[in-house]
C-alpha positions as CSV (number, residue, x, y, z in Angstrom):
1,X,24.6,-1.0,17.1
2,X,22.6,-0.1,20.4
3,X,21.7,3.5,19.7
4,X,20.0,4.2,16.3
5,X,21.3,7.4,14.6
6,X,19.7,10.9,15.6
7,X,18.5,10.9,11.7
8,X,15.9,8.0,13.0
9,X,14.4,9.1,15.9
10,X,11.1,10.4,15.6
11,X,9.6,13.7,17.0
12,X,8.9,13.8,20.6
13,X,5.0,14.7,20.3
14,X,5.0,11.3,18.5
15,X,6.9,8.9,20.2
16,X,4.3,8.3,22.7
17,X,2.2,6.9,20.5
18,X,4.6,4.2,19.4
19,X,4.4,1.2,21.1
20,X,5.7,-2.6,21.0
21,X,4.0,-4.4,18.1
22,X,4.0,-7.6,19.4
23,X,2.2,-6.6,22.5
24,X,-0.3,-4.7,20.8
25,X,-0.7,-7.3,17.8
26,X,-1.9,-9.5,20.7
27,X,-4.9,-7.4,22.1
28,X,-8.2,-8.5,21.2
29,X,-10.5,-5.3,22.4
30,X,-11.3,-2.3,20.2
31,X,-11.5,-2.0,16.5
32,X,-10.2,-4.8,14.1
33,X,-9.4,-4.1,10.3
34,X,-11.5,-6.2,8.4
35,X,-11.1,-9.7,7.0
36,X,-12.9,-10.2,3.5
37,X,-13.5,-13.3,2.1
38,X,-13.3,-13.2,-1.6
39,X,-14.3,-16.9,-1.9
40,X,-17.7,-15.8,-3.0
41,X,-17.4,-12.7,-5.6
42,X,-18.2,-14.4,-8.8
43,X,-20.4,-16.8,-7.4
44,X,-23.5,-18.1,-9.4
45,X,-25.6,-18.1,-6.5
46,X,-27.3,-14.2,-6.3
47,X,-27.4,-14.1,-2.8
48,X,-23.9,-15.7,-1.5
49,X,-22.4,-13.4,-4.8
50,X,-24.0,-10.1,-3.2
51,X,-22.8,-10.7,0.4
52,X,-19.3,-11.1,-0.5
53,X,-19.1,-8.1,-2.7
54,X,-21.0,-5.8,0.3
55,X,-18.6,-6.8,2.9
56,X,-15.8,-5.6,0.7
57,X,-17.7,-2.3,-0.2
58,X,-18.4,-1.9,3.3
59,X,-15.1,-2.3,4.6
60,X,-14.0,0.2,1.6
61,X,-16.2,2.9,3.0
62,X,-15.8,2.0,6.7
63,X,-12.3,1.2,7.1
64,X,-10.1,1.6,3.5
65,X,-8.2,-1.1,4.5
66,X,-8.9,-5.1,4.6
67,X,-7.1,-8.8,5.1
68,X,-8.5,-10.5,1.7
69,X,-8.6,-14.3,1.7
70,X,-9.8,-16.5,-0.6
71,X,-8.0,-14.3,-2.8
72,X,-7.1,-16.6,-5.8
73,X,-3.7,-16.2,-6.2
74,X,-1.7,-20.0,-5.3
75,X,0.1,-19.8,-2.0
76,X,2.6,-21.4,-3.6
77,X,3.1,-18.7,-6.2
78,X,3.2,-15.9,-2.8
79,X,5.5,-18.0,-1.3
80,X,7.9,-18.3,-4.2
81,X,7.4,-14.2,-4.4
82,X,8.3,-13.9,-0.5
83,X,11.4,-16.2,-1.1
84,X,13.1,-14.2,-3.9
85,X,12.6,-11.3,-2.2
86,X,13.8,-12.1,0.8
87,X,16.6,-13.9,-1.2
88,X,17.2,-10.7,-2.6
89,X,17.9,-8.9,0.9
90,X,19.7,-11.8,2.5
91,X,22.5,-10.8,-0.4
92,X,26.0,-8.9,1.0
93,X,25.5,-5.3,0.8
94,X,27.8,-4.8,-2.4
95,X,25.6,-7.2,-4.8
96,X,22.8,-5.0,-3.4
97,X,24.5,-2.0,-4.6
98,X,24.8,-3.4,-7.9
99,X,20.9,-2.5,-8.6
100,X,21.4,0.6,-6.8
101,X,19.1,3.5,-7.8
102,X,19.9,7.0,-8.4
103,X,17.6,9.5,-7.3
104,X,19.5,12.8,-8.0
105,X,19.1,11.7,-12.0
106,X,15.6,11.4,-11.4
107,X,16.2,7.0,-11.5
108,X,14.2,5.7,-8.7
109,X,13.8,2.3,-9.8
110,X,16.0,-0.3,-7.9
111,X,17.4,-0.6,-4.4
112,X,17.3,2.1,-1.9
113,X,16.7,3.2,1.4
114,X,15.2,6.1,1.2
115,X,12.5,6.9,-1.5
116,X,11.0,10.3,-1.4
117,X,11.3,13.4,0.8
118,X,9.4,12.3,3.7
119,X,7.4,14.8,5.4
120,X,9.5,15.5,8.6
121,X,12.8,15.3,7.2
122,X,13.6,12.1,9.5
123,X,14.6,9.0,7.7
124,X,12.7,5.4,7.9
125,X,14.0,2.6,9.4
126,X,14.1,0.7,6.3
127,X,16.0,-0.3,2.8
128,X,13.6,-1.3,-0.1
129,X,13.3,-2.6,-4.3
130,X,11.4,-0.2,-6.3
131,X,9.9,-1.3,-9.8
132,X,7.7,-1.4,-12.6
133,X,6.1,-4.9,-13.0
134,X,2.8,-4.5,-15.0
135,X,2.5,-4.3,-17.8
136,X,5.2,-6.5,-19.3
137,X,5.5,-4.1,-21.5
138,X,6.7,-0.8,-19.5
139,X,8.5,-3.4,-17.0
140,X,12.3,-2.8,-17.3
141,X,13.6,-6.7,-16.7
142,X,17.2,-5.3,-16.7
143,X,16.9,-3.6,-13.7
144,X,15.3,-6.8,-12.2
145,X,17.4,-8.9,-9.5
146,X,19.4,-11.7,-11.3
147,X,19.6,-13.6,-8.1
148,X,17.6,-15.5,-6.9
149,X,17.1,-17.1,-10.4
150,X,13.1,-17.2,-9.5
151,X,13.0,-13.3,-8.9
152,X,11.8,-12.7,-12.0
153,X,9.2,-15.8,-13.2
154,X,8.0,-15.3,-9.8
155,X,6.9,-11.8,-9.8
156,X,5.7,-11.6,-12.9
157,X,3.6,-14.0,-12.7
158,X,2.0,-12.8,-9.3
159,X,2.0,-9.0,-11.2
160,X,-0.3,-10.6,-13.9
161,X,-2.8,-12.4,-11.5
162,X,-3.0,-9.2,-9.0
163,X,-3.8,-7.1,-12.5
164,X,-6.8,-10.2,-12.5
165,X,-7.8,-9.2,-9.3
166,X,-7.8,-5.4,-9.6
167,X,-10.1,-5.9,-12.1
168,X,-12.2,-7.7,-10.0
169,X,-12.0,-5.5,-6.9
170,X,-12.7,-2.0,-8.7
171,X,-15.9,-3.9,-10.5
172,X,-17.5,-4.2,-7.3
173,X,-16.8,-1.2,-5.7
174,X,-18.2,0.7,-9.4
175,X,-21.4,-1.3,-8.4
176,X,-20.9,0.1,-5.0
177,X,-21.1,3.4,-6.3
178,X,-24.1,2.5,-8.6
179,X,-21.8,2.6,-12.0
180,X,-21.2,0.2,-14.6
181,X,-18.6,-2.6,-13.1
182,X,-15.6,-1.4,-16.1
183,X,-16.2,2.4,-14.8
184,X,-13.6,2.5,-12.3
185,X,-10.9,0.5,-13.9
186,X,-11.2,2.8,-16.6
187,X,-11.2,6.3,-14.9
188,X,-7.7,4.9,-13.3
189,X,-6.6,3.9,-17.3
190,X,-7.3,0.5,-17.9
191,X,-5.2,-2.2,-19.0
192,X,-2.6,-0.4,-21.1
193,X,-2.2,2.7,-18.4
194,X,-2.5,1.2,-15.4
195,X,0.4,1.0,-13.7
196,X,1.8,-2.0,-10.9
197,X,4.5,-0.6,-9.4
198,X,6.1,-3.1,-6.5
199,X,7.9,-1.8,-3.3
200,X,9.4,-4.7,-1.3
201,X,10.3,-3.0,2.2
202,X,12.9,-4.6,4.2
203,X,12.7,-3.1,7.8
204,X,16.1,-4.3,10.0
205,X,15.9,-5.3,13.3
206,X,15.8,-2.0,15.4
207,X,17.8,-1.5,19.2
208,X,15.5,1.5,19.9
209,X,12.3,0.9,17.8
210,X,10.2,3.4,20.2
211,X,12.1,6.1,18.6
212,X,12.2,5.1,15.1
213,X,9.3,4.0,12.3
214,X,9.4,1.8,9.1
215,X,7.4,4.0,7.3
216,X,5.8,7.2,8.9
217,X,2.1,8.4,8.9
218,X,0.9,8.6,5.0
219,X,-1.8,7.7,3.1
220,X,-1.1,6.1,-0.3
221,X,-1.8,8.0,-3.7
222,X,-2.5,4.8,-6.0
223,X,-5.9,3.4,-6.9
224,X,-5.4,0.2,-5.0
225,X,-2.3,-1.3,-3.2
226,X,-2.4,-4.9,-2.0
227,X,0.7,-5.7,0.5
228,X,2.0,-9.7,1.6
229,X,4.4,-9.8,4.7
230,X,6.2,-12.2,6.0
231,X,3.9,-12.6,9.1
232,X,5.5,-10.0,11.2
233,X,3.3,-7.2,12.6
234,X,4.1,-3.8,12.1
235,X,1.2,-2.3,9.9
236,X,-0.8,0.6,11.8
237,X,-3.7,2.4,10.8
238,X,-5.2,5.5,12.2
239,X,-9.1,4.7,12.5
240,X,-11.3,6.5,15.2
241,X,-8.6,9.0,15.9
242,X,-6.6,5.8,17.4
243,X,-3.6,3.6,16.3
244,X,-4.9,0.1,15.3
245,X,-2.5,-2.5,14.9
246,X,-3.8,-4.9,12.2
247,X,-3.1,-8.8,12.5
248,X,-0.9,-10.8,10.8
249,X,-3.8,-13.0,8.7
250,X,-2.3,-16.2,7.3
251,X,-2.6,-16.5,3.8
252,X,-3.9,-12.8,3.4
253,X,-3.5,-9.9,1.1
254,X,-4.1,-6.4,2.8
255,X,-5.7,-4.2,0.4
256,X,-5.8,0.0,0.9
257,X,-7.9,2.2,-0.9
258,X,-5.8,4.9,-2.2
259,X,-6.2,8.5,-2.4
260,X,-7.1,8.0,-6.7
261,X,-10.5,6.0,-5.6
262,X,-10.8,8.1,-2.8
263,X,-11.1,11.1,-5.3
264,X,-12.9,9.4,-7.6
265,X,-15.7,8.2,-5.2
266,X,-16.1,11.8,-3.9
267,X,-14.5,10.8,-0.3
268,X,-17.2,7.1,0.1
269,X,-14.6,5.1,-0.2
270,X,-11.4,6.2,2.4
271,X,-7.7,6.3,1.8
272,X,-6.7,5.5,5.8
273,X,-3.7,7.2,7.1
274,X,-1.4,4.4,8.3
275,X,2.2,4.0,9.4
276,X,4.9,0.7,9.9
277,X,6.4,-0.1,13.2
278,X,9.6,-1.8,13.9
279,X,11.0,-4.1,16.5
280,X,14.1,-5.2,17.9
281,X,13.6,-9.3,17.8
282,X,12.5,-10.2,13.6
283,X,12.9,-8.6,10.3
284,X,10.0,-7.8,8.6
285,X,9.5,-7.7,5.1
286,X,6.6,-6.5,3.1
287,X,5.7,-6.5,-0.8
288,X,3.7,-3.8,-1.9
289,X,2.1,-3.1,-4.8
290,X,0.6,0.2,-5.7
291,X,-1.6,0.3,-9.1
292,X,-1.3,3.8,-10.1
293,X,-2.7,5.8,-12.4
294,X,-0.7,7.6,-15.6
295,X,0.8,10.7,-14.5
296,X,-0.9,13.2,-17.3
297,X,-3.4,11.6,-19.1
298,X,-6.3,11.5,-17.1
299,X,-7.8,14.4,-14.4
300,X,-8.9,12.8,-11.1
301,X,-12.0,14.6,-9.6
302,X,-14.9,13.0,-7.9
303,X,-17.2,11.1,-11.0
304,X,-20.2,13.5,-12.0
305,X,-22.1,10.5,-10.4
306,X,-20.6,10.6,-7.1
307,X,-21.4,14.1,-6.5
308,X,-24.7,16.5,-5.4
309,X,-25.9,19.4,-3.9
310,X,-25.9,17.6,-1.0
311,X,-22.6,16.5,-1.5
312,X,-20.5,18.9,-3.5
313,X,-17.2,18.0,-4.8
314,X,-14.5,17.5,-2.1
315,X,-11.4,17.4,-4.2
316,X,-10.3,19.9,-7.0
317,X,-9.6,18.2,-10.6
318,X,-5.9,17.4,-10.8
319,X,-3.9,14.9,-12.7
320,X,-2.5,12.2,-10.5
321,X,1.3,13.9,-11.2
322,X,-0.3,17.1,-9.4
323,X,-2.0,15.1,-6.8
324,X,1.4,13.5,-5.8
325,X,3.2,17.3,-5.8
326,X,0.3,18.6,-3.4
327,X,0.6,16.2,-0.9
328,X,4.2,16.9,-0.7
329,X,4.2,20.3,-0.8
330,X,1.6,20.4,2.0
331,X,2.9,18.1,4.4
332,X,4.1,19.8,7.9
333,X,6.5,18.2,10.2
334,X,3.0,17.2,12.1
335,X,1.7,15.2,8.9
336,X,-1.1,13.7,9.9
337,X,-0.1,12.1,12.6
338,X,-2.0,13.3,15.2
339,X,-4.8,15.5,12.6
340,X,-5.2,13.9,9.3
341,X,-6.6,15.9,6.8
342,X,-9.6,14.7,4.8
343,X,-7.7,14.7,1.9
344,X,-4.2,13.6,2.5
């Protein structure tokens, strides 16, 4: 096609602010998300230890958003994960369908392209796989692509070792916050409750892609999502009341702070609003995951800790299912894309 459907294109108050990626990827001045290297976060050695877990605290509270390397999981285990997935996309629309979801019956595990009322009523230039993989135990392997034969050795594995480094990550930004290092992991429920849920978006090549976005201004409500791409740009984040584009960083994760440690930390750490761009020369594919608290169980409000006359609570108590229905309920067709609001 040569004209993307009127479904697509974005408000005009917005499109000006939508550029080409590749162009922008390429500039070196202004603000740059944050590369962290995790080589040294269980060092033995005090002093190399404590650097490498402040510049991950810091970029948490400066930025929400980082390019970890060093990360410990094989690049040979994220490129088998990249190769079933993108195996799974490069499949004829029908055997695609097969693993179709169905959102009207409340199913939204599976394939899709379109995953939740988004906040202008416009649609996202994008199809995607939706599922549980941690832990094994709540994973439904039936719903799971059958082809490529690695999709599923491959992503479970990678779901166990990114459950390793959650743990890892929310023990040093608890220290950040002067708790014990298990505090966080277990405000967001801990091994049995917390939940990895995997989004693989597959964004087409676009004829118009200044009127369209992959994935419009939002800020995610997990506790943590880390993301792989294939090494195409598209991922913007609004820092300094600007658009950033962040580079592709070989061999990187990106992490976000979500909106759950956000509450939980009383607003130090941030949950950045950020938004995909599309292009009309490469696909780009990204895998994200999103560990997410149970839905009832536990009320997220800023930790007692985190909070003092000086600094009152900034978020009411809700449960993360109420969290999730507030942000959608609130949203205007101007979602934060030109005013964020400090909680959304």
């Amino acid at each position: 096609i040569e004209r993307i459907p009127k479904e697509y294109i974005r408000p005009e108050e917005e499109r000006p602010s939508i550029g080409d990626i590749f162009a922008e990827e390429k500039m070196d001045g202004g603000p740059q998300v944050p590369t962290v290297d995790l080589k040294g976060i269980n060092s033995e050695d005090l002093e190399v230890r404590e650097k490498c877990r402040e510049e991950l605290r810091k970029a948490a509270v400066d930025w929400g958003v980082m390019h970890l390397v060093n990360h410990g999981i094989p690049e040979e285990l994220t490129g088998r994960v990249k190769a079933a997935g993108e195996g799974f996309f490069g499949q004829p629309i029908e055997e695609k369908e097969k693993y179709a979801n169905d959102q009207a019956a409340g199913n939204v595990q599976g394939y899709g392209s379109k995953l939740a009322n988004n906040a202008s009523g416009q649609l996202e230039w994008e199809d995607y796989f939706f599922h549980c993989v941690f832990p094994e135990d709540k994973a439904d392997l039936s719903i799971w692509p059958k082809t490529p034969s690695d999709y599923i050795a491959a992503t479970r594995e990678y779901a166990k070792q990114l459950r390793a480094l959650t743990t890892t990550v929310l023990a040093v930004l608890s220290l950040g916050l002067g708790l014990e290092e298990g505090r966080l992991e277990k405000e967001v429920g801990g091994i049995e409750e917390l939940l990895l849920q995997m989004k693989i978006n597959y964004y087409p090549k676009c004829p118009q892609p200044e009127l369209a976005l992959g994935v419009e201004a939002h800020t995610d409500v997990s506790a943590l999502t880390f993301i792989l791409h294939n090494m195409v740009p598209g991922l913007q984040l609004f820092y300094e009341g600007k658009w950033v584009t962040a580079k592709c960083v070989p061999n990187s994760i990106i992490m976000h702070v979500g909106d759950t440690v956000e509450i939980l930390s009383n607003g130090k750490y941030k949950s950045i609003l950020h938004r995909g761009l599309v292009n009309r020369e490469k696909v780009r594919v990204s895998w994200a995951v999103f560990c997410e608290p149970p839905k009832e169980k536990i009320i997220l409000q800023p930790l007692p800790e985190t909070v003092s006359e000086a600094d009152p609570p900034r978020f009411p108590p809700r449960t993360f299912a109420q969290h999730i229905k507030h942000k959608l309920f609130r949203q205007t067709d101007q979602e934060g894309a030109d005013t964020p609001k400090p909680d959304e």
